[in-house]
C-alpha positions as CSV (number, residue, x, y, z in Angstrom):
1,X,-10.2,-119.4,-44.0
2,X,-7.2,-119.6,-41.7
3,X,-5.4,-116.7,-43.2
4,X,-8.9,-114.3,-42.5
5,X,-9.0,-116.2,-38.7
6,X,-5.8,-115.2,-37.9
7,X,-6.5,-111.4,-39.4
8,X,-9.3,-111.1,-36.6
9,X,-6.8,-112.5,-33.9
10,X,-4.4,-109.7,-34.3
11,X,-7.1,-107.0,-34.9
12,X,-8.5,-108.0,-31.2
13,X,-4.9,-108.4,-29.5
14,X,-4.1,-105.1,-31.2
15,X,-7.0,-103.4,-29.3
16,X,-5.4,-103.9,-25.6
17,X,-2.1,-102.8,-26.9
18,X,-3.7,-99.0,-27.6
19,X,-2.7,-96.0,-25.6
20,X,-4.8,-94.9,-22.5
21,X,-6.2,-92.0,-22.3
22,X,-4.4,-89.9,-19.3
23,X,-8.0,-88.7,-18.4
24,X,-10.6,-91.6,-18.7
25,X,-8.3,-94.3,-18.2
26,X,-10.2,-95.5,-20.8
27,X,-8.1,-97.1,-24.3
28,X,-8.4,-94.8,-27.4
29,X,-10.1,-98.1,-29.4
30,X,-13.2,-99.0,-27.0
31,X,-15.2,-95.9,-28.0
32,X,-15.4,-93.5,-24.7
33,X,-14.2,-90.2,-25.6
34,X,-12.6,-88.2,-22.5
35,X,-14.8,-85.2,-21.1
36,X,-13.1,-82.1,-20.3
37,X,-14.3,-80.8,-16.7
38,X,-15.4,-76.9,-17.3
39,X,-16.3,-76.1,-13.6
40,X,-19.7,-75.5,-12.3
41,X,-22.5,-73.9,-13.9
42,X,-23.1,-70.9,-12.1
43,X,-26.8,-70.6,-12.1
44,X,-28.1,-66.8,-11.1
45,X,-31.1,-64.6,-9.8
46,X,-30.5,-61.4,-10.1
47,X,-26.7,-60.7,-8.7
48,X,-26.4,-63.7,-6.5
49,X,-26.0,-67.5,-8.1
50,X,-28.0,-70.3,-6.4
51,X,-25.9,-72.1,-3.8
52,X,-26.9,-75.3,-1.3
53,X,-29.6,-75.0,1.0
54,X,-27.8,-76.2,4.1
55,X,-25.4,-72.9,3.7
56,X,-25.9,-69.4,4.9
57,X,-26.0,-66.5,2.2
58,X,-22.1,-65.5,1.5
59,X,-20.4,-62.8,-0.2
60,X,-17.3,-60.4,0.2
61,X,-16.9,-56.6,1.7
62,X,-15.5,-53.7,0.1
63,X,-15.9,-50.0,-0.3
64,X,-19.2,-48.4,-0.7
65,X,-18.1,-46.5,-3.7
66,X,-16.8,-49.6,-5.7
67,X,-18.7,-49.7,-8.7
68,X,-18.6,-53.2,-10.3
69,X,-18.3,-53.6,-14.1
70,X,-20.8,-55.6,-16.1
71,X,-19.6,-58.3,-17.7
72,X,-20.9,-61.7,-19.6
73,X,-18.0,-64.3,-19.6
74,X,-14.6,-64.4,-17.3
75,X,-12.3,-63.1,-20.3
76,X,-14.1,-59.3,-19.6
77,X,-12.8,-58.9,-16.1
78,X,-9.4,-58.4,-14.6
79,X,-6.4,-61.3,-13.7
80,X,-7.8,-61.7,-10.0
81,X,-11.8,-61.1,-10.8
82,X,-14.4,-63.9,-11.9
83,X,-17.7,-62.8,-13.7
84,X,-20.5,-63.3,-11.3
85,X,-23.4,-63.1,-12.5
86,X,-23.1,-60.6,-14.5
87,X,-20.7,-58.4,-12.6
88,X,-17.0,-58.4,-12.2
89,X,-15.5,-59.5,-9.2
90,X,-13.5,-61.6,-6.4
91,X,-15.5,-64.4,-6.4
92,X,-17.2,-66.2,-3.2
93,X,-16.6,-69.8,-2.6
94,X,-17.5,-71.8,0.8
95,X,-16.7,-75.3,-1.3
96,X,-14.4,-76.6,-3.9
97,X,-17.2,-76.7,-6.8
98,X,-17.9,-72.6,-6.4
99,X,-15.0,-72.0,-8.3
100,X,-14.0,-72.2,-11.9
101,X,-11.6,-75.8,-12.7
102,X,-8.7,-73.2,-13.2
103,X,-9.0,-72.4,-9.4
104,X,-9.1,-73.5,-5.9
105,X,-11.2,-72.0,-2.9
106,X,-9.3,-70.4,-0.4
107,X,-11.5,-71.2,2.4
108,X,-9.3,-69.0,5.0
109,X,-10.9,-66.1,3.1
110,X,-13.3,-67.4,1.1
111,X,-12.3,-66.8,-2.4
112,X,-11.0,-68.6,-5.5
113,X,-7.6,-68.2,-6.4
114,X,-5.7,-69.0,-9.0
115,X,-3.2,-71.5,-7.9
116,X,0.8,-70.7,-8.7
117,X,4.1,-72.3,-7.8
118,X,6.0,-69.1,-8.5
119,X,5.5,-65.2,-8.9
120,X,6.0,-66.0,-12.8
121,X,2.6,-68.2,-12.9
122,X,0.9,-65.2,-11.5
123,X,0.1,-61.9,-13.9
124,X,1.4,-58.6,-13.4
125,X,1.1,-56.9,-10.2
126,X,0.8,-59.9,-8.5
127,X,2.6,-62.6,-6.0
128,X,2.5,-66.3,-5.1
129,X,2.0,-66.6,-1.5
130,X,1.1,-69.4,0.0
131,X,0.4,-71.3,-3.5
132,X,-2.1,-68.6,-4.6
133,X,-1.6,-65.5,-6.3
134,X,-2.1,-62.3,-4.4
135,X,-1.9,-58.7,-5.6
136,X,0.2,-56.0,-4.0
137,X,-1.4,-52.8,-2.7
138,X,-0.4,-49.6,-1.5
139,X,-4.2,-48.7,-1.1
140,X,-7.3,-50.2,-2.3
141,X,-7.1,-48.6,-5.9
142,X,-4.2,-51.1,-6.4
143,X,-6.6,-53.5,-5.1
144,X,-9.3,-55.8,-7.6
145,X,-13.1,-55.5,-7.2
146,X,-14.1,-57.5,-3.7
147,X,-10.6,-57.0,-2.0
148,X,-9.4,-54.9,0.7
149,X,-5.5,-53.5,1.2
150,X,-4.4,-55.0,4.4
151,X,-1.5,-53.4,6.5
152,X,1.0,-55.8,5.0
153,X,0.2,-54.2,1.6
154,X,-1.4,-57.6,0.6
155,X,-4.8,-57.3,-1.4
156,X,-7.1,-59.6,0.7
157,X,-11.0,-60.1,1.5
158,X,-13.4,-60.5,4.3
159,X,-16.5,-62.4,3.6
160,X,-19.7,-61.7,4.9
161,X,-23.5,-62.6,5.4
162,X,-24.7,-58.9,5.0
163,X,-23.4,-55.5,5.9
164,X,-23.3,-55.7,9.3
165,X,-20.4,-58.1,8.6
166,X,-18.3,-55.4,6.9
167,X,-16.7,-52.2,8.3
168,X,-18.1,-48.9,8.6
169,X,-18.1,-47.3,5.0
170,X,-18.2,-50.8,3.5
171,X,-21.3,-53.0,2.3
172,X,-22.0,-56.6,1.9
173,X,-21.7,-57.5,-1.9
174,X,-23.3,-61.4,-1.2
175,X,-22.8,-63.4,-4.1
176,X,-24.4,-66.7,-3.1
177,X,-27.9,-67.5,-1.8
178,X,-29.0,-71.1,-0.7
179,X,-30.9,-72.8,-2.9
180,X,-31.4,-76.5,-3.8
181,X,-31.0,-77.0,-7.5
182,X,-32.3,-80.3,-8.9
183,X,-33.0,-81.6,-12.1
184,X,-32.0,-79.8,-15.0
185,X,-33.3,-80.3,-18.3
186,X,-31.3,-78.6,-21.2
187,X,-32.5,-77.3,-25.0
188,X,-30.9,-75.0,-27.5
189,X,-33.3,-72.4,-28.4
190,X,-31.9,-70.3,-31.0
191,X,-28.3,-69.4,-30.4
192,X,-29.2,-69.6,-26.1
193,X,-29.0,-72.6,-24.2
194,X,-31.7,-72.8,-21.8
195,X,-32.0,-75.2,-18.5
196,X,-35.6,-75.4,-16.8
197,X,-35.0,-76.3,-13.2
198,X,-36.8,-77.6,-9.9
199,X,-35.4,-74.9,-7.3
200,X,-36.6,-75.0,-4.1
201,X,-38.1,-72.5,-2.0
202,X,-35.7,-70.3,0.4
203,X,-37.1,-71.5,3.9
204,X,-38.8,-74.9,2.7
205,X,-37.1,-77.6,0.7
206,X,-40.3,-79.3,0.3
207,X,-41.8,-76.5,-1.5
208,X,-40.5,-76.1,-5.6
209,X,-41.2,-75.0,-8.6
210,X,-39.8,-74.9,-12.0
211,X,-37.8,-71.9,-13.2
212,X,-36.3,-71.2,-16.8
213,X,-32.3,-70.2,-17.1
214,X,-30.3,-69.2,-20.2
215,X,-26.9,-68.9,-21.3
216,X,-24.5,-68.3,-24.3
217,X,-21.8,-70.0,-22.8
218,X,-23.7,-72.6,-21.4
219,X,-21.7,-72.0,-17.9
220,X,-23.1,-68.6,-17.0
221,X,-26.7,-69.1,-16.4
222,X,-29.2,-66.2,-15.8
223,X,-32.8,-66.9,-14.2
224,X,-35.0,-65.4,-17.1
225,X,-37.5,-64.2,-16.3
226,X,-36.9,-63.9,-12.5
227,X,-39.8,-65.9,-11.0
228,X,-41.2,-69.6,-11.5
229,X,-42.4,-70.4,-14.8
230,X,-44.7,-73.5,-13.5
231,X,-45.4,-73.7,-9.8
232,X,-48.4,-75.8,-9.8
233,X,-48.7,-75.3,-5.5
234,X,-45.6,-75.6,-5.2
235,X,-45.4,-78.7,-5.7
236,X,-43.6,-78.8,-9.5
237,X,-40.5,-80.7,-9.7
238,X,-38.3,-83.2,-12.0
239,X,-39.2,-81.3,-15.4
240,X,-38.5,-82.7,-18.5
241,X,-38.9,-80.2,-21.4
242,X,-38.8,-81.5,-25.4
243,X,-39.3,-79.1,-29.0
244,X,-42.3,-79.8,-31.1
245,X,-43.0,-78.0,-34.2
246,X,-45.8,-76.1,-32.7
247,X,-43.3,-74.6,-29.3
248,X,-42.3,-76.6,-26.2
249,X,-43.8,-79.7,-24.0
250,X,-43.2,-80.1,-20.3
251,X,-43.4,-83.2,-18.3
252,X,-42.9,-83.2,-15.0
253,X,-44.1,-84.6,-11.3
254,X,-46.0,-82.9,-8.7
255,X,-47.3,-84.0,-4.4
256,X,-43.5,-86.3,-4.8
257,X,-44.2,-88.2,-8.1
258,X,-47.8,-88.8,-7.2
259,X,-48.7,-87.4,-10.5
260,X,-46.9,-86.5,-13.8
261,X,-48.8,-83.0,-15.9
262,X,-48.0,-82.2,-18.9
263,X,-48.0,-78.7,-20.5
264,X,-47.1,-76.8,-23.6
265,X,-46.0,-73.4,-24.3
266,X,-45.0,-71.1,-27.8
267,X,-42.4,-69.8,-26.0
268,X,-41.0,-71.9,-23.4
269,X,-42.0,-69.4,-20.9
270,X,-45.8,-68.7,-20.9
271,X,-47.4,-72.3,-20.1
272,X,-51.0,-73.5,-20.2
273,X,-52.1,-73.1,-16.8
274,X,-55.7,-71.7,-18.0
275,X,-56.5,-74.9,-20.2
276,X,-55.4,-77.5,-17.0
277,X,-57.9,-74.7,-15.0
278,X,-60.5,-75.2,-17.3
279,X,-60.4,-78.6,-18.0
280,X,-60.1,-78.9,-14.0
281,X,-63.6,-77.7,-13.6
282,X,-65.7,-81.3,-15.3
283,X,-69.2,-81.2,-16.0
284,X,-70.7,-79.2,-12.8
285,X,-66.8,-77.8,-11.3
286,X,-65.3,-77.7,-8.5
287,X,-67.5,-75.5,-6.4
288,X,-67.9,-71.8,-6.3
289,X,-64.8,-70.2,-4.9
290,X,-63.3,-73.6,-4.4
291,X,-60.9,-73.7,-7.1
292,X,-58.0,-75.3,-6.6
293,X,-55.6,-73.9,-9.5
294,X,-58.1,-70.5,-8.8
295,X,-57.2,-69.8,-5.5
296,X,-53.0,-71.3,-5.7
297,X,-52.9,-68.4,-7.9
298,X,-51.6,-70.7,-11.4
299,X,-53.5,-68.7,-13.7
300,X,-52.2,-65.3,-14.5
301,X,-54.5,-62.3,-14.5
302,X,-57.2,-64.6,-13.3
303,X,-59.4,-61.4,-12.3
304,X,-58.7,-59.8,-16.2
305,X,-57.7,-61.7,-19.2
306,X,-58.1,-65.4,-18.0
307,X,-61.4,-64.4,-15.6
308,X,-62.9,-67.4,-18.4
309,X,-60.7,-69.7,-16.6
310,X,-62.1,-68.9,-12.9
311,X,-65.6,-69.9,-14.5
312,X,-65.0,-72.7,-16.2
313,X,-63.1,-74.2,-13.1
314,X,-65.9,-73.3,-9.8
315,X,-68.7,-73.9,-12.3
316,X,-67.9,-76.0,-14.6
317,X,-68.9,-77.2,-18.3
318,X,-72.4,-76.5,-17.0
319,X,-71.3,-73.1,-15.8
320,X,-69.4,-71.9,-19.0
321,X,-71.4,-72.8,-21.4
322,X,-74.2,-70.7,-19.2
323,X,-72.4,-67.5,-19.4
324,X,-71.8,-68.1,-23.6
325,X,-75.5,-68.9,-23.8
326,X,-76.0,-65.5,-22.5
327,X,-73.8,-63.6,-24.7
328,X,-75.7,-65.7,-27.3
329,X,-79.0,-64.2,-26.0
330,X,-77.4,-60.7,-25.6
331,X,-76.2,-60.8,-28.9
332,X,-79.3,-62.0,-30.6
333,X,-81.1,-58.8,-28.8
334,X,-78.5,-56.8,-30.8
335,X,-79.6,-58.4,-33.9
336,X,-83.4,-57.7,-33.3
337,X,-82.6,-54.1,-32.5
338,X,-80.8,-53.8,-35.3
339,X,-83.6,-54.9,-37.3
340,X,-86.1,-52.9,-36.0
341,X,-84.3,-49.8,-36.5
342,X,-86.1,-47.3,-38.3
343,X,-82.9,-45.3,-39.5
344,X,-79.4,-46.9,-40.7
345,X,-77.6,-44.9,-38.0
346,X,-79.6,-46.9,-35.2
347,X,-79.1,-49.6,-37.5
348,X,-75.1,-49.3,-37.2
349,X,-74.7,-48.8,-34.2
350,X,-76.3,-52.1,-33.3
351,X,-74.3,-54.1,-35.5
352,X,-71.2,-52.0,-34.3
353,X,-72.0,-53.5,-30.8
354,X,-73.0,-56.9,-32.2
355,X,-69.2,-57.0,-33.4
356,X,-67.8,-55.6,-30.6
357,X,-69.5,-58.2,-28.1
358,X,-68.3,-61.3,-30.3
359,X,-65.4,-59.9,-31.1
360,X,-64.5,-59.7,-27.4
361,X,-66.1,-62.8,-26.1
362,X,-64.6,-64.8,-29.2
363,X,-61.0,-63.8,-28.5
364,X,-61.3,-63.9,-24.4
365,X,-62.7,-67.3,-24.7
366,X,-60.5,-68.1,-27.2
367,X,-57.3,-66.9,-25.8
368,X,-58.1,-68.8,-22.4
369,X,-58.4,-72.2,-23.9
370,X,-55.5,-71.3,-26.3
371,X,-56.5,-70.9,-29.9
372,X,-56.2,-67.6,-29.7
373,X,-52.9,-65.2,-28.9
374,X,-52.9,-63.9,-25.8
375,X,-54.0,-60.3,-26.4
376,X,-55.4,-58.6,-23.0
377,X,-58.8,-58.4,-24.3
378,X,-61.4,-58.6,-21.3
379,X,-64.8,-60.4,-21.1
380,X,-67.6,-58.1,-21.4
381,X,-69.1,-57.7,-18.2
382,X,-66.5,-60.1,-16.5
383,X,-63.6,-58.8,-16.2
384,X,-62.4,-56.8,-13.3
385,X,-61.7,-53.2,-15.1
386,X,-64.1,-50.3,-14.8
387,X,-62.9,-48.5,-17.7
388,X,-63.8,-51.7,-19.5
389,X,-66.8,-51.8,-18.0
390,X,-68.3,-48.1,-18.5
391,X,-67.2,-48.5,-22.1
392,X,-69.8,-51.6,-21.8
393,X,-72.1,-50.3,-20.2
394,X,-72.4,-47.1,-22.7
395,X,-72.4,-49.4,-25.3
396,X,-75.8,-51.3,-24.0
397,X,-77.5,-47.6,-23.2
398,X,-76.8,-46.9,-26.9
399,X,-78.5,-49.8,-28.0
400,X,-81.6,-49.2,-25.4
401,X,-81.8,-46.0,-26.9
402,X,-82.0,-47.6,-30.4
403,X,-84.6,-49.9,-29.0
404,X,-86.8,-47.2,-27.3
405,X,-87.1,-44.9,-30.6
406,X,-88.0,-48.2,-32.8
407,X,-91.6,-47.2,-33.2
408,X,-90.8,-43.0,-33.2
């Protein structure tokens, strides 16, 4: 019993005598592993990357005729150059966080350098002035993408808001754009990892909505597809996004936290906006033109494809179900024609417009409410179209004519 009491003792002593980690601080035997700091994720629409909303718009000037080279991680541009978003070139930093952890912001000029204590830390064609490294020039060919030669042969750069910043035969490359990024909720989807965000709007930080960004790195981050994937009147924010085996579920807040929706998607990208419509509408709806979700614009194609959506919100159960006991009626009228057909080629074409009808109204319907794919098939006589319509319309003049030679 002693002998096992005094194996414990030294086991715990033995634990504060373990090496700290340089890092953490942390010892090796408590169970913290050290994290390695990567820099910031650099979060893009289109060719500029999302920066705070209290800044201005920033980016660097150079030559109208610079073409920038395309790029998808920092090891596919040259010693001096960054990948931003998608492109080579000097990157644009107003604080210490815009720039990679191998870098420091040179706020003088607004670029992040890589730092050096002699000319043999810097690569080839290059200097260490000052602590950073700086590339020689005899002109601006010598000269990386976003630099300048000055007239002490120094490649440099001025950094601008747009191009009336810049010199004449020069333009305004801006990199960053002021956004507040908040929230981000991460999932691997396939070999991509993708963030869903709450990004505010430009001019109104009270205004957000929830966008979708991948990556394969997971530090370059590119705004796909390049608007909101749940807005929700602007008012979508804190999203919290899990896998199911059926696609994706999304929780988040809207009006501050007053609330929390949920929505699911197949995709992660296509949400169900037209079921929260319909189910929106209750027994009698919310009034006629008075939808809420209707007139925020949350359902796409609301005039087309999801016109089902519109109805079942302003009128309600009540309403919807009015409009499917007229197809009913409609389509028992095809039937009866049918029927009384004296020929089969009346006959036909009465059951070839009995199909096409349910067909139509069955998928519609069923698309809307989401037990259907989405296929772009309109409502008979709803949707906004007129080839749609015509088509319709020639359809139900076949069948009159059917009905008019019944007796002949």
């Amino acid at each position: 019993m002693r002998g096992a009491l005094l194996v414990c003792l030294l086991g715990v002593a033995a634990c504060g005598f373990l090496p700290e980690d340089d890092y953490t601080g942390k010892r090796a035997g408590d169970g913290i592993a050290p994290w390695a700091d990567l820099g910031p994720a650099q979060v893009c629409l289109g060719n500029e990357f999302l920066g705070p909303p209290a800044s201005t718009p920033g980016g660097l000037c150079f030559a109208e005729t610079t073409q920038e080279a395309r790029c998808t991680g920092d090891d596919q541009c040259r010693s001096r150059e960054l990948c931003v978003c998608g492109r080579c070139t000097i990157a644009y930093c107003a604080t210490a966080s815009d720039c990679p952890a191998d870098r420091i912001c040179s706020f003088s000029e607004h670029r992040c350098d890589l730092t050096c204590f002699s000319g043999s830390d810097c690569p080839d064609g290059a200097e260490c002035r000052n602590g950073v490294c700086r590339g020689r020039c005899i002109d601006e060919s010598d000269c990386q993408t976003g630099e300048v030669c000055s007239s002490q042969n120094v490649c440099v750069t001025a950094d601008c808001e747009d191009d009336d910043g810049c010199l004449a035969g020069e333009r305004c490359r801006v990199q960053r754009t002021p956004r507040q990024v908040l929230e981000p909720s991460p999932a691997i989807d396939g070999r991509q990892i993708v963030l869903w965000l709450e990004v505010s709007d430009e001019n109104q930080l009270d205004q957000t909505a929830i966008w979708r960004a991948v990556s394969e790195d997971g530090l370059h981050f590119t705004m796909s597809p390049a608007a909101p994937v749940v807005e929700d009147g602007l008012t979508a924010r804190a999203p919290s996004v899990i896998r199911t085996p059926e696609g994706w579920v999304m929780y988040y807040e809207v009006d501050a936290g007053a609330e929390i929706r949920v929505v699911t998607s197949l995709d992660g990208v296509s949400w169900t906006a037209p079921e929260t419509a319909i189910g929106n509408g209750g027994i009698t709806g919310q009034g006629l033109f008075n939808g809420p979700q209707t007139r925020a614009g949350l359902v796409p194609e609301q005039q087309t494809d999801f016109i089902f959506t519109v109805v079942g919100e302003e009128l309600g159960f009540a309403g919807a179900g009015g409009l499917l006991g007229l197809y009913a009626i409609l389509a028992l009228r095809f039937w009866r024609t049918a029927r009384l057909s004296k020929d089969l080629t009346g006959a036909l074409i009465c059951a070839g417009a009995l199909a096409m009808l349910a067909f139509q109204v069955f998928e519609n319907v069923g698309m809307t409410m989401g037990i259907m794919p989405i296929a772009g098939i309109p409502l008979p006589l709803m949707s906004y179209g007129g080839s749609s319509t015509l088509a319709f319309f020639c359809l139900l003049g076949l069948v009159q004519n059917v009905h008019m030679r019944r007796y002949a």
